[in-house]
GUVOMI-568034 format. One line per 10 residues: number of its first residue (from 0); their letters; for each residue x, y, z of C-alpha. Coordinates in steps of 0.2 Angstrom, whole numbers, plus 5000, padded with zeros to 4 digits. Layout:
BEGIN
NUM> a> X:Y:Z; ... $
//
This chain:
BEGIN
0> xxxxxxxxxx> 4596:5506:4384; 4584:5507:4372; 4579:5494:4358; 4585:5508:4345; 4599:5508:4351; 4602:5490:4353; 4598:5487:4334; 4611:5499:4329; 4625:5495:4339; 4623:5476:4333 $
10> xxxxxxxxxx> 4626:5483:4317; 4639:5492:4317; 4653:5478:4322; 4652:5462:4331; 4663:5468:4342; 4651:5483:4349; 4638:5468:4348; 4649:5459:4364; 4652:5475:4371; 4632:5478:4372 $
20> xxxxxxxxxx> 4631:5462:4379; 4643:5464:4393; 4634:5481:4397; 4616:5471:4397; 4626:5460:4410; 4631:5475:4419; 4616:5482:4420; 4605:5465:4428; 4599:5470:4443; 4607:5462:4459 $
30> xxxxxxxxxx> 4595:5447:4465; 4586:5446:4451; 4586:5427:4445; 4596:5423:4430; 4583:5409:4426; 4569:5402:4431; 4570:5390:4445; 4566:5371:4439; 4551:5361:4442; 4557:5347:4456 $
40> xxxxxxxxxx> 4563:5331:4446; 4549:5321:4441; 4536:5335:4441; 4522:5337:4425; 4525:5348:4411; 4511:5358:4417; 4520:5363:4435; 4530:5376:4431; 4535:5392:4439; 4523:5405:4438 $
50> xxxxxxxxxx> 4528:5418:4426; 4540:5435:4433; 4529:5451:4434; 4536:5463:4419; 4535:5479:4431; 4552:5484:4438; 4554:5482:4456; 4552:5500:4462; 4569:5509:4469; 4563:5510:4488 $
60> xxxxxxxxxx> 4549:5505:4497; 4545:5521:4503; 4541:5527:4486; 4531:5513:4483; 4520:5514:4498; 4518:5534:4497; 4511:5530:4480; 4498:5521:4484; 4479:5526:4490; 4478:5525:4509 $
70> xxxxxxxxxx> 4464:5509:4506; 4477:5501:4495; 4489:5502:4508; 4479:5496:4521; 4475:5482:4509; 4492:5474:4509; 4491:5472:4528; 4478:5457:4523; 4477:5440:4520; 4461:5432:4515 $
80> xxxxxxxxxx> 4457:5415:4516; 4451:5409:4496; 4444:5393:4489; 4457:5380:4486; 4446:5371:4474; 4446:5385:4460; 4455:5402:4453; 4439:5411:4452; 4437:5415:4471; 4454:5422:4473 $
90> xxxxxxxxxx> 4455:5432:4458; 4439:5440:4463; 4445:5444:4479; 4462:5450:4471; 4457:5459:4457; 4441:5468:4467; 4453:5475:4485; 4470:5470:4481; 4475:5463:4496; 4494:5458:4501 $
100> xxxxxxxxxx> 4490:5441:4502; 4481:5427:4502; 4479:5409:4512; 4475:5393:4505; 4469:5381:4517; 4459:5363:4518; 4464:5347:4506; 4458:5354:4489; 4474:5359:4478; 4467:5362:4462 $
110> xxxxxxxxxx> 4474:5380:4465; 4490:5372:4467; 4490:5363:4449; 4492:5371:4432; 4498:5385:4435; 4481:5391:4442; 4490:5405:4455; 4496:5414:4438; 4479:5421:4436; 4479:5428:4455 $
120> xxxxxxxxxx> 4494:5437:4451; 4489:5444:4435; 4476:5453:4442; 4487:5460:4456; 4493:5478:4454; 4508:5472:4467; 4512:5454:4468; 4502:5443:4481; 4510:5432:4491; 4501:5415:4494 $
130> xxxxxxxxxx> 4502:5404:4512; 4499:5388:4514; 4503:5379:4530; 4516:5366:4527; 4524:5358:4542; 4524:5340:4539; 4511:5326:4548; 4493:5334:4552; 4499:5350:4546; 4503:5349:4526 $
140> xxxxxxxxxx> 4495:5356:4510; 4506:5349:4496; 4507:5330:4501; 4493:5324:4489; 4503:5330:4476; 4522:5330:4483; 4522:5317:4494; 4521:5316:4513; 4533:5325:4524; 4536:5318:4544 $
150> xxxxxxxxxx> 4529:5328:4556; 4543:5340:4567; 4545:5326:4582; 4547:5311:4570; 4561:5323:4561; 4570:5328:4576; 4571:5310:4581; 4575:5301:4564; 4585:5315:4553; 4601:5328:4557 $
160> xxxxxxxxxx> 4599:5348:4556; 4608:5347:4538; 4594:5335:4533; 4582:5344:4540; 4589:5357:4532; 4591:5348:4513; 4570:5343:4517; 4566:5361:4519; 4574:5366:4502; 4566:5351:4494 $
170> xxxxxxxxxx> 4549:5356:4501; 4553:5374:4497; 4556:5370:4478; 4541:5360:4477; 4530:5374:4485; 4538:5387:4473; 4535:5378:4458; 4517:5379:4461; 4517:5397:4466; 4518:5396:4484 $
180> xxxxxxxxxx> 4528:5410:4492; 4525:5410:4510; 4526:5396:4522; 4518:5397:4538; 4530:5383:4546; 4540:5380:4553; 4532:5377:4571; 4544:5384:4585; 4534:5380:4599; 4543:5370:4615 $
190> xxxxxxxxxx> 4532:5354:4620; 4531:5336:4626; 4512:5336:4623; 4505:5320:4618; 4506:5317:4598; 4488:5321:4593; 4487:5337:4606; 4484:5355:4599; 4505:5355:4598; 4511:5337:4600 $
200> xxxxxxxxxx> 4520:5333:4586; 4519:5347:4578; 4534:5353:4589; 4553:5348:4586; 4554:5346:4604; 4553:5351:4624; 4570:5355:4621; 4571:5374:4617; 4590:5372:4609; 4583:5358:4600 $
210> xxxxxxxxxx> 4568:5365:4592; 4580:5382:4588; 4590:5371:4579; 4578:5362:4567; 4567:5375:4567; 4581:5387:4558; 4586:5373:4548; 4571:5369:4541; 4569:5390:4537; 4583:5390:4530 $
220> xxxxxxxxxx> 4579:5377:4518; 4565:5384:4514; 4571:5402:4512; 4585:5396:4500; 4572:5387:4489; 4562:5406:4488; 4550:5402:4500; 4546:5414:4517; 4546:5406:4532; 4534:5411:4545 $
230> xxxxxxxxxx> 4539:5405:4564; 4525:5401:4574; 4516:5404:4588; 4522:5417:4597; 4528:5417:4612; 4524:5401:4614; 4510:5388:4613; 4518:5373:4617; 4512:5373:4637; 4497:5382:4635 $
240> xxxxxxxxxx> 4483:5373:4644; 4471:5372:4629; 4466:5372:4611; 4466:5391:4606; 4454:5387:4589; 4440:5380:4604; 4443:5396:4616; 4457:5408:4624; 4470:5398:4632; 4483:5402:4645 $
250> xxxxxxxxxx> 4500:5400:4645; 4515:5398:4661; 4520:5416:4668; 4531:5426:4655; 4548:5423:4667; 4544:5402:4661; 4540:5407:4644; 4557:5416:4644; 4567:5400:4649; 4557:5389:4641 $
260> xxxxxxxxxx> 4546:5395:4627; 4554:5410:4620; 4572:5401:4618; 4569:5397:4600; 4566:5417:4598; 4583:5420:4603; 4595:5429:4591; 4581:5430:4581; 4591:5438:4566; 4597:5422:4564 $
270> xxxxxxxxxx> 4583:5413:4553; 4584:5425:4538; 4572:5434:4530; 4558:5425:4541; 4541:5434:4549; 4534:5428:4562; 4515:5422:4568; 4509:5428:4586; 4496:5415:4594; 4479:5417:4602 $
280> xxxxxxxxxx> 4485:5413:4618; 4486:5421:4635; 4499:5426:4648; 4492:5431:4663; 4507:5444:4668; 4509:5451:4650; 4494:5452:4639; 4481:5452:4656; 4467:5444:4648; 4468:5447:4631 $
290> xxxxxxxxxx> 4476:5436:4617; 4494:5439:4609; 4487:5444:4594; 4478:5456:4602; 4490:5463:4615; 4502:5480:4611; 4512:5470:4625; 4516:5453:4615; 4523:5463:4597; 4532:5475:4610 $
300> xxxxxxxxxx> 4541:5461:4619; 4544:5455:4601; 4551:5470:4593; 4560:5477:4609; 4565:5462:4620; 4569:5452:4603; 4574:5462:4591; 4562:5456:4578; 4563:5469:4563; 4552:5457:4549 $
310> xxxxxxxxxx> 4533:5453:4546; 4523:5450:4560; 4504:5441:4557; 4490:5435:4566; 4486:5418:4569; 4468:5417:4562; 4456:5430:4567; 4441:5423:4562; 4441:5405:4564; 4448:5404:4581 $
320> xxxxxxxxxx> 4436:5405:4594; 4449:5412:4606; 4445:5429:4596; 4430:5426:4586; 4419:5422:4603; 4424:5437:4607; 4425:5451:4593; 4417:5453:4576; 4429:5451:4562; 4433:5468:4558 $
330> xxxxxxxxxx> 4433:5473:4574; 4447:5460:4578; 4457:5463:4563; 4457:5483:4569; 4463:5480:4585; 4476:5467:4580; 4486:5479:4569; 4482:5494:4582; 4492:5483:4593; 4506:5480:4582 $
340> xxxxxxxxxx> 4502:5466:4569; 4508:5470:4553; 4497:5458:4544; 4479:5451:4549; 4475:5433:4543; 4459:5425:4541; 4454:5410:4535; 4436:5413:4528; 4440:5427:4517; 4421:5434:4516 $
350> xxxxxxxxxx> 4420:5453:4523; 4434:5461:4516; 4425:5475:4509; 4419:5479:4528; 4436:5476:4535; 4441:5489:4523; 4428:5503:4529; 4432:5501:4546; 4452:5500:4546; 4451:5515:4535 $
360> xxxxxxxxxx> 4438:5526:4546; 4450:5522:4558; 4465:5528:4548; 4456:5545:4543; 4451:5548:4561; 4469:5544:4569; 4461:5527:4578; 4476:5520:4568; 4491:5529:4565; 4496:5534:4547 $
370> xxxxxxxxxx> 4515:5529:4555; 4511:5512:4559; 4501:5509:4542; 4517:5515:4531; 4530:5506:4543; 4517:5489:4542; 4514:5492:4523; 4534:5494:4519; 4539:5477:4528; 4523:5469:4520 $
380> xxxxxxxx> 4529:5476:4501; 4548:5473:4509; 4546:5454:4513; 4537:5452:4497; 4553:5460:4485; 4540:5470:4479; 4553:5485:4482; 4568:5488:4486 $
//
C-alpha cells in the first residue's frame, strides 16, 4: 500500500483509518520482530541492538543467490578473521569483497561496544553475520564486558539442563545486543581430558548423553535469544591424541567415534537452526590421512549418515598448523569447500582477494562445481535470514 494511499484513507473516516491499520497488521511479515529486542538489564544506553536493514527479505533464496555475480556468491562462503580493536578493518574488508561473514577473536572488544558492528553492516550489500567464540571458561569473548560464564564441565556439575538453558538465552541476549549473530559454541565434544588440555573443560562431559543434553540446551538458549549456534568439532575432538592448532591429530577408529564421539550428533534436527564446525582432526579409517575439514568423507558422513541439512564450517584454516603446515591458504580454503564445507573460516583475514582468484578460477573451470557453490551459497544466505 502506498503512502498515497495511506494519507487518503486516514482522511476519509476514522473508521477506514482502523481498517488500514488492521490491514498494516495483516500484511507484517511472518518472523519479522514486532520490536527490537532489549538491551540485558543493566546494560549502557549506548548497547543497543544494531539497527534492522531497510531492504526486504527477498521471497526465496534461490532468487537471491542467482542474482548475484558468481565472486559475490563465492564471497559468502567466507569468514575473515578482522580486528577486534576497531571498525575500520572490518568495514574495509566488507565493504571491498562482501564476504558472508566475519570472526572476531582475541581479548580486544572495542567492536563489541557502541554500536561499532552497525558500520560493518552498513557497508554490506547482504547482511554479515559476526562469530565470536563464546563457550564459557578459557573460551569467551563477552566476559570483560558481560561478566564471566563457567566453563561446560563446571556447568554440567553445578547447574540443570533448564539452567543451562536459561544461561544460553541470557548469553544470547547479551551477544545480540552488541551485534553478535553467530556463536561458535557450544562444544559438543565427549572428554575426561585433564581441565587445561586442548578439550578438557571445554567439554560437558565423557558422557555422550550428557553432553547431548547440555549441549542442545545451551543452543537452544542461544537460538531463542537470536543467536546461531555452531556445534563443534566434528566428529569428535574429545580423544584425539593432540592439539590440532600445533599439528594433525588422530582420533579412535570411526566404529569408537560412533559409540562414543559422534552420540551428541544424533537426531541432529533436534538443536534447531544450528550449523555445525568440522575439526582438523584425523581418523585413520575415514578421512586416511587428511584432516576433517579437508575430507569429502567427514561432510558426507555428516550429511548422509546424520542427516545434517544446515551450515557446515571449517575450523580455522589458517591458524592451525594441522592445515596451515601443510597447504597455503587458498589453496586450503579451495579444497575445504571442494570437499563439502559450506563456509571456510580463518582467523587472520589477510588474502582474501587471493582466495577470491583462486576459488573463482576454479568455479569457471568446473574444479568446483557451479551446484555446490549455489546449494553452499543458499544455506549461508538461508542461515543468515537473509531470504526466505
Amino acid at each position: 500500500m502506498t503512502k498515497a494511499k495511506v494519507t487518503t484513507l486516514l482522511l476519509v473516516t476514522l473508521v477506514a483509518g482502523s481498517i488500514l491499520a488492521a490491514t498494516l497488521r495483516d500484511d507484517t511479515e511472518p518472523g519479522n520482530p514486532i520490536a527490537a529486542p532489549q538491551a540485558p538489564s543493566g546494560a549502557p544506553a549506548s548497547r543497543q541492538p544494531l539497527p534492522p536493514k531497510a531492504a526486504p527479505v527477498p521471497a526465496t533464496c534461490d532468487g537471491l543467490v542467482s542474482s548475484l555475480t558468481l565472486r559475490d556468491r563465492l564471497a559468502q562462503l567466507l569468514v575473515v578473521g578482522v580486528d577486534p580493536s576497531s571498525a575500520k578493518d572490518a568495514v574495509n574488508i566488507v565493504r571491498a569483497h562482501q564476504v558472508g561473514g566475519v570472526f572476531l577473536g582475541g581479548n580486544d572488544t572495542e567492536l563489541l561496544q557502541d554500536n561499532a558492528l552497525a558500520q560493518v553492516q552498513q557497508v554490506a550489500r547482504i547482511p554479515v553475520s559476526v562469530a565470536i567464540d563464546e563457550e564459557g571458561g578459557r573460551v569467551q569473548r563477552i566476559d570483560e564486558l558481560d561478566g564471566s560464564v563457567p566453563s561446560a564441565r563446571v556447568l554440567a556439575r553445578t547447574m540443570s539442563v533448564e539452567q543451562v538453558r536459561e544461561l544460553g538465552r541470557t548469553r544470547g541476549r547479551a551477544m545480540n545486543v552488541r551485534g553478535v549473530t553467530v556463536d561458535y559454541g557450544p562444544d559438543t565434544d565427549v572428554s575426561d581430558q585433564p581441565d587445561r588440555s586442548v578439550i578438557g573443560d571445554r567439554s560437558f562431559s565423557n558422557d555422550p548423553e550428557v553432553v547431548r543434553n547440555y549441549a542442545m540446551a545451551f543452543a537452544a538458549g542461544l537460538e531463542e535469544s537470536g543467536v546461531q549456534p555452531v556445534l563443534k568439532h566434528f566428529p569428535g575432538h574429545g580423544h584425539a591424541d593432540g592439539d590440532s592448532h600445533k599439528g594433525l591429530v588422530k582420533t579412535p577408529p570411526l566404529a569408537d567415534l560412533r559409540k562414543l564421539d559422534l552420540v551428541p550428533y544424533q537426531r541432529i534436527t533436534e538443536y534447531g537452526r544450528a550449523g555445525v564446525m568440522v575439526g582438523h582432526i584425523q581418523v585413520p579409517d575415514l578421512t586416511g590421512d587428511a584432516p576433517a575439514s579437508l575430507s569429502p568423507a567427514a561432510y558426507q558422513l555428516l550429511r548422509k549418515d546424520y542427516a545434517f541439512t544446515g551450515p557446515i564450517i571449517t575450523d580455522d584454516l589458517g591458524a592451525m598448523k594441522a592445515v596451515s603446515d601443510r597447504y597455503e591458504l587458498p589453496d586450503a580454503v579451495l579444497i575445504a569447500l571442494q570437499a563439502g564445507a559450506d563456509q571456510a573460516l580463518w582467523s587472520s583475514g589477510d588474502r582474501v582477494n587471493e582466495v577470491l582468484d583462486k576459488l573463482e578460477n576454479a568455479a569457471t573451470t568446473g574444479k568446483l562445481p557451479d551446484t555446490q557453490v549455489r546449494e553452499s551459497a543458499t544455506r549461508v544466505l538461508s542461515a543468515k535470514k537473509a531470504c526466505g
